[in-house]
N, C-alpha and C positions, 0 to 999 in steps of 0.2 A: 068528728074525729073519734076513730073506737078507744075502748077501753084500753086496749093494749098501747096504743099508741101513748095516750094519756099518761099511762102509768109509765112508760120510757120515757117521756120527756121528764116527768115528774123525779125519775129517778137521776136519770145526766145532770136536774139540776141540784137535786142533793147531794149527791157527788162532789159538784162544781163550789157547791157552798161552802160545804165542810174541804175542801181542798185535802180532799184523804186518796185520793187514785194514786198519787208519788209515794207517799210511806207503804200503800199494800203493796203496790209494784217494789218496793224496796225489801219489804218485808219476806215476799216471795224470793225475791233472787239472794238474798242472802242464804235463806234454806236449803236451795237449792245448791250455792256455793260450800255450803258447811256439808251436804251431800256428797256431791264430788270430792270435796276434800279429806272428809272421813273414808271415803270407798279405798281412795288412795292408800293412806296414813293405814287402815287398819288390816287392805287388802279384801274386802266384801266384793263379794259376788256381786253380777251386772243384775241380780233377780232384786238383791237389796237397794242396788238405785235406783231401779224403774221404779218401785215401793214407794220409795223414798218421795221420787218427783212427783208421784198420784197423788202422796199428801201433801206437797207443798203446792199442790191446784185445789185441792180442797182446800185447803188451808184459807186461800185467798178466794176462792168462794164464799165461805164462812165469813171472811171478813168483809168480803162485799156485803153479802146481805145482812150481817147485822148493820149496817150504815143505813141499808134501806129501811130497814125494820124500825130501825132509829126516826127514819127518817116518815115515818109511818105510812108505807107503802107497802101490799098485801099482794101477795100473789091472786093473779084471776085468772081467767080463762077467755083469749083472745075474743075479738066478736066476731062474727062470720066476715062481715063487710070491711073488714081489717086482715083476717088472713088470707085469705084464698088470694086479694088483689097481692099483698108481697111476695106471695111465692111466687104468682106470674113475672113479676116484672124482677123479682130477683133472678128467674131460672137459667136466661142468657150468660149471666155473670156466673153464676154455680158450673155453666158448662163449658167456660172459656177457661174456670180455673182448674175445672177436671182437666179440660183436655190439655191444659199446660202441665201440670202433673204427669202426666201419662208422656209426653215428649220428653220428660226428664228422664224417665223409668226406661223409656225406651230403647236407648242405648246401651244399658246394660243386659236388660231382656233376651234382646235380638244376636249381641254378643254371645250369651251363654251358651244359648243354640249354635252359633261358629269355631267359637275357638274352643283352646285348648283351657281347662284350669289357670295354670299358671299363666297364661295371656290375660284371662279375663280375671284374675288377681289383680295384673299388674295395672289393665283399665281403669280398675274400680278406684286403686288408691288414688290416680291422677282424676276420677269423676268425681271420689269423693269433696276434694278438694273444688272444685266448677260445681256441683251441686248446694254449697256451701253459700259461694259467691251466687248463683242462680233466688237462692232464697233473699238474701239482703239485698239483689236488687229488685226482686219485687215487694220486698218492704220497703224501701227507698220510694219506689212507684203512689206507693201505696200512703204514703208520708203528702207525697205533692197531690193527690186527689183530692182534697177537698177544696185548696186554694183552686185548681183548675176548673171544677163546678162554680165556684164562688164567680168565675171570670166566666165563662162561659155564653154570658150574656154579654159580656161586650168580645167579641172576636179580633180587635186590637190590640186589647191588651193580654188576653188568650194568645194570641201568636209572638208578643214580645216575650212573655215567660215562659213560652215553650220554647223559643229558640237561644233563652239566655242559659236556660237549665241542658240542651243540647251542647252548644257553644261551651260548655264547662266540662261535658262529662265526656268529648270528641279533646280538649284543650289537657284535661288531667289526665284522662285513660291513657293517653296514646304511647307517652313517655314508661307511663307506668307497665303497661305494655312490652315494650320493648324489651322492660326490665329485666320480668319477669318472664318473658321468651330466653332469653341467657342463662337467668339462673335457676329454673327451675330445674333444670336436673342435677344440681346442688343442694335443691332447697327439698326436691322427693326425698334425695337419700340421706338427709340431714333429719326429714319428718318418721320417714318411715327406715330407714336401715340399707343398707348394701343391698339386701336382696330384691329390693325394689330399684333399681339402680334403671331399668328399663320404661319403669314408668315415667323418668324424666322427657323424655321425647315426645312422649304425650303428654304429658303437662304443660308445656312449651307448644305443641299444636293447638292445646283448648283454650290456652292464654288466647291466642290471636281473636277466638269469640267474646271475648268480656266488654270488650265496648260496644258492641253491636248487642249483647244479651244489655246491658244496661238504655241502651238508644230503643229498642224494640218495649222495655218497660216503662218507657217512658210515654212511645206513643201509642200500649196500649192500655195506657189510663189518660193518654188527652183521648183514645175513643170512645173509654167509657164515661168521663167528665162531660163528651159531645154528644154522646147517647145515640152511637154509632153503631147499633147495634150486631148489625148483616157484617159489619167491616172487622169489625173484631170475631166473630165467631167464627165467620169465614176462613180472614185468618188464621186463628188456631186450628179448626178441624183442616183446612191446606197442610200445615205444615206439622200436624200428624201425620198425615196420608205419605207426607214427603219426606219424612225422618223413616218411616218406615221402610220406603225403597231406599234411601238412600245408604241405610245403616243396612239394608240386608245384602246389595250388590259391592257396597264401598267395606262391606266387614267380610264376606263372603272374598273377595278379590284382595286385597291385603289385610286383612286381620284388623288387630286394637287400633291400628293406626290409620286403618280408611273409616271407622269409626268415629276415631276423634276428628278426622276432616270432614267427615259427615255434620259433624256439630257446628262447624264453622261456617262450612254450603250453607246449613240449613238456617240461622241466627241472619246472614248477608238477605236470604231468601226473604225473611219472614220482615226485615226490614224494608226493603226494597216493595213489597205488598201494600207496605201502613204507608209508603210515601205515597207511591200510587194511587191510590183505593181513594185516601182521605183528602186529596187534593182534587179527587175527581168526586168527592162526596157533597148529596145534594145540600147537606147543612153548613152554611154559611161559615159557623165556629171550626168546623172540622178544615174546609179548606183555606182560609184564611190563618189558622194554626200552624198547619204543616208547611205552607210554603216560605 
């Protein structure tokens, strides 16, 4: 095992001992609230928060490593035989979360170039909102990854918690859903003001993707827990290529609003791929998972 290695495990379990990762993560967001809060209260410039937030990541840097330091563990210089293999074997995963980044970006992107200003105003408030929800579910994704590697070796019990965590987020969403197709054009002009009163219809159009963007984060971390490698990349770099036409002829031919049906196609699309692919996938985990 290299040096680098060593010294990460050495450190997660100084960490683990002293039970300190909750107070800095505490300690951090409190900063950060007391941030926001002053920006508010005193009226400071967006130059003074971002300031702000840089040092409350430092801040929790600093506190991290004095725990290591504490914890008498020295900065080194990885071994050969230790980096070069994680950068290969991380590099699939760095490019599945490029290119899911870049499917987000995309819609507004391709927008800019079609409409009009006040269209792609009125897009942005109802993506910022779906960009939002977009990031917590792949943190949510990203929460169940290590139990699904954990399982992963028995593909019995891999396919009961993948269809129990389905069966939940298909059982909550859908209602919630519904909800939120009604009121969202209540709930734009209540967030953002009257003059975004348009963006409600799209709000309510990109609702209709949230359980499919939550189902698709689901099963592309039972790919990467299967170490399904071609089936997730695929994946993503398809439904780039396919957000792209579809945002250019569906935003081109009605505007904001074949844009956000764009988001919908494309989340049904990208679902319908991970069902297919992985039940026809040659690792035992993957298709016993999905079905």
């Amino acid at each position: 095992m290299g040096t680098a290695s060593q010294l990460q495990i050495s450190f997660l379990k100084a960490l683990s001992k002293a039970n300190i990762i909750g107070p800095i993560q505490l300690v951090h967001a409190f900063l950060l609230l007391m941030g926001i809060f002053l920006t508010y209260k005193q009226g400071w410039s967006l130059r003074f928060l971002l300031v702000w937030f840089a040092s409350g990541q430092f801040c929790e840097m600093a506190l991290t490593g004095l725990v290591a330091w504490r914890a008498g563990i020295r900065p080194a210089w990885p071994s050969r035989n230790f980096f070069w293999p994680t950068i290969r074997r991380s590099m699939p995963l760095g490019i599945a979360n490029g290119l899911g980044n870049a499917i987000i970006r995309l819609d507004n992107i391709i927008l800019a170039a079609l409409a009009t200003l006040p269209e792609l105003g009125a897009f942005s408030a109802a993506n910022t909102l779906l960009a939002v929800f977009y990031v917590a579910c792949w943190l949510f994704g990203s929460v169940l990854l290590p139990e699904m590697v954990r399982l992963s070796s028995s593909p019995e019990a891999l396919r009961t918690y993948a269809r129990k965590w389905a069966l939940w987020i298909v059982s909550t969403m859908t209602p919630c859903v519904l909800l939120v197709f009604w009121a969202a054009p209540k709930l734009v002009v209540l967030l953002y003001g009257p003059a975004f009163f348009r963006s409600g219809t799209l709000a309510s159009t990109m609702a209709l993707a949230c359980p499919l963007i939550l189902l698709n984060s689901l099963c592309a971390n039972l790919a990467i827990a299967t170490n399904s490698k071609s089936i997730y990349l695929g994946i993503f770099a398809a439904t780039a290529a396919l957000t792209l036409g579809l945002d250019f002829f569906l935003g081109r031919g009605f505007g904001a609003i074949g844009v956000a049906a764009a988001i919908v196609i494309r989340e049904a699309g990208m679902f319908g791929a991970f069902w297919l692919l992985m039940s026809r996938s040659p690792s035992p985990a993957a298709q016993v998972a999905i079905q």
